[in-house]
C-alpha positions as CSV (number, residue, x, y, z in Angstrom):
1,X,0.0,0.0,0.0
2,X,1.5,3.5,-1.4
3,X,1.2,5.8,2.0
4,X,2.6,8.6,0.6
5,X,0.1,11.0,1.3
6,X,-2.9,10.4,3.2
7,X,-6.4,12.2,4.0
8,X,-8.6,12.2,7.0
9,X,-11.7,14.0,6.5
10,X,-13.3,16.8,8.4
11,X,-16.0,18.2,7.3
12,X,-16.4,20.8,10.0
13,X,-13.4,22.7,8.5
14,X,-14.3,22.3,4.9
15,X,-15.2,26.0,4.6
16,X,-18.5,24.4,3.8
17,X,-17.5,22.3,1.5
18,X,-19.0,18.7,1.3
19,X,-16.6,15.9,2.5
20,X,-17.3,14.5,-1.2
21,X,-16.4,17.2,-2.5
22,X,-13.0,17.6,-0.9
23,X,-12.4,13.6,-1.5
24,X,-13.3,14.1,-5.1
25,X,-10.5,17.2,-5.6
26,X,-8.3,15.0,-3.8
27,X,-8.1,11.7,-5.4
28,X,-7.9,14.6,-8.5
29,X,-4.6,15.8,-7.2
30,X,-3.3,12.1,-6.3
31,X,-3.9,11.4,-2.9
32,X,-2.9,8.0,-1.9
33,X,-5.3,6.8,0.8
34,X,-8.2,8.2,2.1
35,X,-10.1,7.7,5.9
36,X,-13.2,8.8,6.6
37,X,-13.5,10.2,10.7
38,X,-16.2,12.9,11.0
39,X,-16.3,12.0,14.5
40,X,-19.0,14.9,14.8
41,X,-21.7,13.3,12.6
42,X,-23.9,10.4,13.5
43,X,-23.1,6.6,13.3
44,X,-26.2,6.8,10.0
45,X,-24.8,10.2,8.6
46,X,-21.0,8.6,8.8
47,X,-22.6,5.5,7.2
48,X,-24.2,6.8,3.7
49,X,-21.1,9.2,3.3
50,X,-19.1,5.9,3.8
51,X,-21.2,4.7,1.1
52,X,-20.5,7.4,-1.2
53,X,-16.6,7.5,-0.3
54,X,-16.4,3.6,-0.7
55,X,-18.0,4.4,-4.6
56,X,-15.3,6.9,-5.3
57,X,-12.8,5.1,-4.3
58,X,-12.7,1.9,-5.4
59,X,-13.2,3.7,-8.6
60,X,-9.9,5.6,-8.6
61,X,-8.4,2.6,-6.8
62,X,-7.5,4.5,-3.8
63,X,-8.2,2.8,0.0
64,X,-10.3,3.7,2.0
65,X,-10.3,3.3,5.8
66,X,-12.5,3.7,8.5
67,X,-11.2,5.8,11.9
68,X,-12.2,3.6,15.2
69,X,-15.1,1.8,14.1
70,X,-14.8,-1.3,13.0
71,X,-18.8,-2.0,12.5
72,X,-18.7,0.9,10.1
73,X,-15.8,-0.3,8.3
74,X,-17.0,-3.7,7.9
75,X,-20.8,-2.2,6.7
76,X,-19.7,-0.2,4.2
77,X,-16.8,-2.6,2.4
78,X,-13.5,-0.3,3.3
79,X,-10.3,-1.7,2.9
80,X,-9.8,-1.4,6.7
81,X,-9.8,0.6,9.8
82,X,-7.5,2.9,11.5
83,X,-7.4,2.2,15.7
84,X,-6.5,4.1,18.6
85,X,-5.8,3.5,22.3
86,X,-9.3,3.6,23.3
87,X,-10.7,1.5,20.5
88,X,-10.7,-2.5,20.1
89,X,-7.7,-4.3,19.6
90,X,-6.6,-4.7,16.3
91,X,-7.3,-9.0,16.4
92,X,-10.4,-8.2,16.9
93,X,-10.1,-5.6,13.9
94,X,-8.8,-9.1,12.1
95,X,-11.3,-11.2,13.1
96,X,-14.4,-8.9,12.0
97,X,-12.8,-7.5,8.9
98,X,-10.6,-10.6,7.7
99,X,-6.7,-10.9,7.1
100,X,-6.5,-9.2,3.7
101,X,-7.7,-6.1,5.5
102,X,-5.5,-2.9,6.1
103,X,-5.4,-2.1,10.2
104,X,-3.3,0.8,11.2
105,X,-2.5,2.1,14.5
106,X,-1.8,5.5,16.0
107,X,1.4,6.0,18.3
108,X,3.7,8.1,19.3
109,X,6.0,6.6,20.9
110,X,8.6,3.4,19.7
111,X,7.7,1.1,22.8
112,X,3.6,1.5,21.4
113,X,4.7,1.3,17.8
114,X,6.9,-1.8,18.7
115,X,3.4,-3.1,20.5
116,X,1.3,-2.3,17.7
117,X,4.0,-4.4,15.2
118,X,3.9,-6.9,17.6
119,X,-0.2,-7.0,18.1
120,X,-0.3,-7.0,14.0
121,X,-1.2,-3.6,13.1
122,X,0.0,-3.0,8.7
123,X,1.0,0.8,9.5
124,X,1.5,3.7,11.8
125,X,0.0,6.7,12.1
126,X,2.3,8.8,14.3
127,X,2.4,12.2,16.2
128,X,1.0,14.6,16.4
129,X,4.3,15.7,14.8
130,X,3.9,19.5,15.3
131,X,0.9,21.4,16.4
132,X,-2.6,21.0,15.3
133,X,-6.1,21.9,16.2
134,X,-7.8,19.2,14.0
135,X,-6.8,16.4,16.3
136,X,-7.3,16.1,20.0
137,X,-3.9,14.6,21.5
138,X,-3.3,13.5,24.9
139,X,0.0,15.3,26.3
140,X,2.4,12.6,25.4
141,X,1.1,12.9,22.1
142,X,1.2,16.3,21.4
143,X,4.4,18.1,19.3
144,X,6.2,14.8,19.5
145,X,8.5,16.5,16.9
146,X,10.8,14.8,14.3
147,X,13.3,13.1,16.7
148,X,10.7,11.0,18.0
149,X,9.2,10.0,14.6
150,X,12.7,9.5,13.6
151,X,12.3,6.9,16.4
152,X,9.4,5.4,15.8
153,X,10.7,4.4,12.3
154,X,13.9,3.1,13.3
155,X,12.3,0.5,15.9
156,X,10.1,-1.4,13.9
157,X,9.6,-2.7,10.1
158,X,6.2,-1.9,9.1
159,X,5.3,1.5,7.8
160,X,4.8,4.9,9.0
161,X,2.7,7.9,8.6
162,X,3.4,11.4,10.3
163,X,0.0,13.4,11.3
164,X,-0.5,16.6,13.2
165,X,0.2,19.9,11.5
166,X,1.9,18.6,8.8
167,X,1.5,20.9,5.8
168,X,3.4,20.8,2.5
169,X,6.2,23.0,3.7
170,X,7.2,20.8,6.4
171,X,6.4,17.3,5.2
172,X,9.7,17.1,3.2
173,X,11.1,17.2,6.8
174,X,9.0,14.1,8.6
175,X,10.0,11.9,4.9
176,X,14.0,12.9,5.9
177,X,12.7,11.0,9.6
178,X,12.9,7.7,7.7
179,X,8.5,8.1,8.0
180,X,7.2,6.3,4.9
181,X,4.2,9.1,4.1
182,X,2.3,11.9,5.7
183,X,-1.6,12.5,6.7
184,X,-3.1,15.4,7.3
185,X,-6.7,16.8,7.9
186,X,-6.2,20.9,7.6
187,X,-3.9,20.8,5.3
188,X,-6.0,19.6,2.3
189,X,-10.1,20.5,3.4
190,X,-8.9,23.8,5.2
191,X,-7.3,24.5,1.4
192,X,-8.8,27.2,-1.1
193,X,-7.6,24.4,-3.7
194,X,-8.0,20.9,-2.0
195,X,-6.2,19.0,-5.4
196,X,-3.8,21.8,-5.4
197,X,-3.0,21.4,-1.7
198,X,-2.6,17.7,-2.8
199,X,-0.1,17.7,-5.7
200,X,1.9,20.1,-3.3
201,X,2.1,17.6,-0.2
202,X,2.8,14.9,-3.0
203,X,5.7,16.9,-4.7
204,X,7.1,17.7,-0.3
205,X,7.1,13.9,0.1
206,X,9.2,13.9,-3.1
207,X,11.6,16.3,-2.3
208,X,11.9,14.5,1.6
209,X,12.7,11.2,-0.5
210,X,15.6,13.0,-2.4
């Protein structure tokens, strides 16, 4: 799976944009994997958009993953589920969603990543790397910075993403860490340009790779 760059959808900070909207301008621009959160909307509302995501796409051949609930993920045929500390433990993500499906974990630190390599998680999400207001982190996992990512991607082999406040101008930067790709929320629904915003953090992981 290509985890180069990597969407989590908000709608509350779409500028009133739909969340299909912002998906559609961002498969246009090349995003790599999409997950829908939306904590803020109902278990139904978070269903038919699921619906609507899953259409798009599997048409563009792009995952999509589900954040916490692995009911939802299952109901609506995602490739998988991303898990956090409060949510159920990724075999029981296995045993609900099957083998072939993608279960990533968030961390932020290399004893939780090892844990989540350990437990059978495919990927990392990890941070939040710098400051954000679009995810709520408990203190540990707030600003980890790049020395810590750096970390995380040194002590174990599956793949890494760095999230929180990464924008196109520093996501060059967490790619020099040794992380494997970069998600963001703000970066790419806040955007005037949402594909734009896309090709941008795609051409940052780039330069981070060179």
């Amino acid at each position: 799976m290509n985890l180069d760059t990597y969407l989590v959808t908000a709608e509350a900070i779409s500028a009133g944009r739909s969340t299909v909207e912002i998906v559609e301008a961002a498969i246009d621009g090349g995003i790599d994997v999409v997950q829908l959160r939306e904590k803020e909307m109902s278990a139904r509302k978070r269903y038919d958009l699921g619906l609507e995501l899953r259409d798009l796409t599997r048409e563009a051949d792009v995952p999509l993953l589900v954040n916490d609930r692995i009911d939802l993920a299952a109901a609506i045929d995602a490739d998988g589920v991303h898990l956090g500390d409060a949510d159920l433990p990724i075999s029981v993500a296995r045993d609900q969603l099957g083998e072939d499906a993608i279960v990533g974990r968030s961390v932020s630190t290399p004893e939780a990543a090892r844990e989540a390599e350990r437990r059978g998680a495919d990927y990392l999400g990890v941070g939040a790397v710098y400051p954000t207001d679009s995810k709520d982190t408990d203190p540990e996992g707030t600003e980890i910075g790049l020395d810590r990512i750096r970390a995380v991607a040194e002590a174990v082999e599956i793949p890494s993403v760095g999230i929180g406040g990464v924008k196109p101008d520093n996501a060059a930067a967490v790619i020099e860490t040794g992380a494997d790709g970069v998600a963001v929320i703000s970066a790419i629904t806040a955007a005037d340009d949402p594909a734009a915003a896309t090709r941008a953090l795609g051409a940052a992981v780039e330069r981070g790779r060179e």
